[in-house]
Backbone as numpy.savetxt, mean C-alpha at the origin, in Angstrom:
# Nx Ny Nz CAx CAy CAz Cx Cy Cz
-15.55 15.33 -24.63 -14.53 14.44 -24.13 -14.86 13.01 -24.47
-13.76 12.24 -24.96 -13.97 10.92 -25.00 -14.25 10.01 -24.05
-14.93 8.94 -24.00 -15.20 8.14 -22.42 -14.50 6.81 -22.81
-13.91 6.71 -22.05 -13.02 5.74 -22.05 -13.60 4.61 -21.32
-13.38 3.43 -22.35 -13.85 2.07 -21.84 -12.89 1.09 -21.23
-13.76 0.68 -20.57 -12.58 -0.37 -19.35 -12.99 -1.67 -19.14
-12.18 -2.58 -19.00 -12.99 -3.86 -19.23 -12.83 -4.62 -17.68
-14.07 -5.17 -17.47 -14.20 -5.48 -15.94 -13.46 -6.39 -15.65
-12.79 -5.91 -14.04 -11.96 -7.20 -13.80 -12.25 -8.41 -13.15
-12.04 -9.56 -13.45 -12.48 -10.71 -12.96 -12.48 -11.22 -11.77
-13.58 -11.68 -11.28 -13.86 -12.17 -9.70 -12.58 -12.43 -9.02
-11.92 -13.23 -9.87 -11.10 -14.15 -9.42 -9.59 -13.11 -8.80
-9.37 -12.15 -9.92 -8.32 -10.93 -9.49 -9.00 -10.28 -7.92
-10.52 -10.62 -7.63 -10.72 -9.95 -6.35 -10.49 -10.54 -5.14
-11.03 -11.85 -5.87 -10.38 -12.99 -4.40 -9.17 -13.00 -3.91
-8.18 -13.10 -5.44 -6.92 -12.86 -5.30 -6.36 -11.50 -4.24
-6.39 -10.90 -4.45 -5.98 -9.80 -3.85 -6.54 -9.58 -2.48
-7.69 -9.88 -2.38 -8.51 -10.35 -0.58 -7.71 -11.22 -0.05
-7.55 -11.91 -0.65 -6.24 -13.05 0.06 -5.15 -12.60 0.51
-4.16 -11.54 -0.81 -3.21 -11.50 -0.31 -3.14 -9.93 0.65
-4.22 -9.12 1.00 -4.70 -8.36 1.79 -4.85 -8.82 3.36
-5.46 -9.99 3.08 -6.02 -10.79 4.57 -4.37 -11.15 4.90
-3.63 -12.12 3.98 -1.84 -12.41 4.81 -1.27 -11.55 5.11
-1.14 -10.49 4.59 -0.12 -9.00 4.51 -0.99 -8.31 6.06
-2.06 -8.42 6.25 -2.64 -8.41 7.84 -1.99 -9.09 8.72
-2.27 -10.35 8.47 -1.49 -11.34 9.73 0.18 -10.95 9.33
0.68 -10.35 8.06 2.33 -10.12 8.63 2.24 -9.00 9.23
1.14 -8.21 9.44 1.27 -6.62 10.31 1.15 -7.16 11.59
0.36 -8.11 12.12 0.41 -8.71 13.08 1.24 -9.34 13.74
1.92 -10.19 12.96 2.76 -10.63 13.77 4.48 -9.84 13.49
4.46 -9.15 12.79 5.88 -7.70 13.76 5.19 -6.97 14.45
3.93 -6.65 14.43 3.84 -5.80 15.87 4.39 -7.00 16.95
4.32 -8.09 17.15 4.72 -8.43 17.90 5.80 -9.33 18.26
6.89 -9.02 17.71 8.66 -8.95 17.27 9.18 -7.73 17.18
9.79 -7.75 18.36 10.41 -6.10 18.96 11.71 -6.40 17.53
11.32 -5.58 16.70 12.90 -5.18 15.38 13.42 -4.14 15.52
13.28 -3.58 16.58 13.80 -2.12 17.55 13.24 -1.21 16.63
14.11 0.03 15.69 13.30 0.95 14.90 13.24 0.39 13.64
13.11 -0.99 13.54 12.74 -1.17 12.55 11.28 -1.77 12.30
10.65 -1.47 13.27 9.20 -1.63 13.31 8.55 -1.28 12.69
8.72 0.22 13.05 8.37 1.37 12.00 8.14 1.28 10.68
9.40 0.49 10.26 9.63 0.60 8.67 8.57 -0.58 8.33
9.00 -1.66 8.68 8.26 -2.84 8.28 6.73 -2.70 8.19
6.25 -1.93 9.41 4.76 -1.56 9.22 4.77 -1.04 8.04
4.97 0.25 7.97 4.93 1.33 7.14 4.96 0.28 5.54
6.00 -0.23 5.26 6.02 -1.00 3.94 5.09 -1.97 4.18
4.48 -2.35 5.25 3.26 -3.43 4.79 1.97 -2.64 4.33
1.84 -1.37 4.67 0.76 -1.18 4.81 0.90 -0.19 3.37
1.96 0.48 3.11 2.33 0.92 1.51 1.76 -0.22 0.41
2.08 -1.59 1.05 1.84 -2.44 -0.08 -0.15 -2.60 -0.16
-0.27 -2.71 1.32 -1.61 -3.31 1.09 -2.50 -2.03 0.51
-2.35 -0.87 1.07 -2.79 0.68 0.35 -2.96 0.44 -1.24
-1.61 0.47 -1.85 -1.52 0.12 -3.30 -1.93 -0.67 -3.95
-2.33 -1.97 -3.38 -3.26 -3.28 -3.83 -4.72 -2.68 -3.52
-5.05 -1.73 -3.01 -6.21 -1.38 -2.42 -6.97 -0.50 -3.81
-5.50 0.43 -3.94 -5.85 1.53 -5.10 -5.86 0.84 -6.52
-4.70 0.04 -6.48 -4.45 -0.33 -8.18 -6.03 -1.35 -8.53
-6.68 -2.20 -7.77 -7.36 -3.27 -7.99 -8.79 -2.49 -7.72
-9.72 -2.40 -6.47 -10.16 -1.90 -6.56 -11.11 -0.37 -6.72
-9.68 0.46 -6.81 -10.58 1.91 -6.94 -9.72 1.83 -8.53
-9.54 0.83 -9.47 -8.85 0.72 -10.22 -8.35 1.80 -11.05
-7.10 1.98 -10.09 -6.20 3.27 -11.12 -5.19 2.08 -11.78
-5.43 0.58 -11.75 -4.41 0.13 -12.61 -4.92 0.64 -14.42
-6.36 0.75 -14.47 -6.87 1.34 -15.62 -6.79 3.05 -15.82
-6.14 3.55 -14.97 -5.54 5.03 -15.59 -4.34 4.96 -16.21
-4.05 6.38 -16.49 -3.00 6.58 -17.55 -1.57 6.44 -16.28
-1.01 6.30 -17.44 0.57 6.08 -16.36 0.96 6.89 -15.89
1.07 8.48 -15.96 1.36 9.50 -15.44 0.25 9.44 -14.05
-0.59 9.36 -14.21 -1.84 9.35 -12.96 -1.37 8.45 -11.89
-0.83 7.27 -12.35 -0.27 5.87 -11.69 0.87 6.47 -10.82
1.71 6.68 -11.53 3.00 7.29 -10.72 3.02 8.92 -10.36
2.39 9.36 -10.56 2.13 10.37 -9.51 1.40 9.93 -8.58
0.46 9.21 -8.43 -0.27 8.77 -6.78 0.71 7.58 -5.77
1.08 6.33 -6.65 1.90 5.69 -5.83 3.44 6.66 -5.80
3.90 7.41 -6.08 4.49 8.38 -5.85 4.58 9.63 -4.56
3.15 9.86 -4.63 2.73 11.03 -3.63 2.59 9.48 -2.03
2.17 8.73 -1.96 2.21 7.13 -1.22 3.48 7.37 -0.66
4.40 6.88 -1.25 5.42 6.41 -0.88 6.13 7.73 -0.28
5.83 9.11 -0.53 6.42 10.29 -0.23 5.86 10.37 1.20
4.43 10.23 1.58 3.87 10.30 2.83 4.21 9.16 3.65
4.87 7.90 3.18 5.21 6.97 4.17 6.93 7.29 4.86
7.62 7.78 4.20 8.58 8.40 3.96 8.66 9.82 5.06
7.63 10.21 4.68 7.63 11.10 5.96 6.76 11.36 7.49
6.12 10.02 7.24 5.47 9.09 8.43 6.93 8.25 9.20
7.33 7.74 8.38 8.51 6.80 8.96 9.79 8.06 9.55
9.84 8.95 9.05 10.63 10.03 9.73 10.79 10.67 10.81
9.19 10.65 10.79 8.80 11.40 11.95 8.73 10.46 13.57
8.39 9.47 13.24 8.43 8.25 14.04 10.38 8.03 14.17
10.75 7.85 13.55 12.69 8.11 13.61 12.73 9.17 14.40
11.90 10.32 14.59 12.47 11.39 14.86 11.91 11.38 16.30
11.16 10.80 17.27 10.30 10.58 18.34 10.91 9.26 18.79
11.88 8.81 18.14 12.28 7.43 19.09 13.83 7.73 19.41
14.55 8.19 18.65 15.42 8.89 19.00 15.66 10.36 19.71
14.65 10.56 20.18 14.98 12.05 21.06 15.15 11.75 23.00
C-alpha cells in the first residue's frame, strides 16, 4: 500500500479554530439561557454539529482524507443530530 503524505497544519489554523471553538461555547451558553421554546433543541444541536466538525476536519484531520471518507462521516453527523433533535421533538411534545 502506498503511504500517503500530508503536510502539517500550521499553528496558526490551531489557534484559529480554538478560538472559534471557545465562541461557538459561549453561543451554547448563552441559548441555554434564552427560552426559543423547541427551538432550543435545534440551535444546540447545530452548535455543537458545527463545533464536532471543526473538531474532526482540523484536528483528527479528516480534512486530509479522501472525499468520499469526508462525506460519509459529516454525513453519518448530521444523520445522528437529526435523530437526536427528533427524539427530543418527540419528548416535548407528548
Amino acid at each position: 500500500m502506498a503511504e500517503h503524505k500530508h503536510e502539517p497544519v500550521p499553528y496558526r489554523t490551531f489557534i484559529t479554530i480554538w478560538v472559534a471553538l471557545l465562541i461557538l461555547t459561549v453561543v451554547t451558553i448563552a441559548v441555554s439561557r434564552v427560552n426559543l421554546g423547541a427551538w432550543n433543541i435545534w440551535v444546540a444541536l447545530v452548535v455543537a454539529s458545527v463545533k464536532s466538525s471543526l473538531v474532526i476536519l482540523i484536528f483528527m484531520h479528516l480534512k486530509q482524507e479522501s472525499k468520499l471518507f469526508k462525506i460519509g462521516l459529516l454525513t453519518l453527523l448530521v444523520i445522528v443530530a437529526i435523530f437526536i433533535g427528533l427524539t427530543f421533538t418527540d419528548v416535548l411534545y407528548r
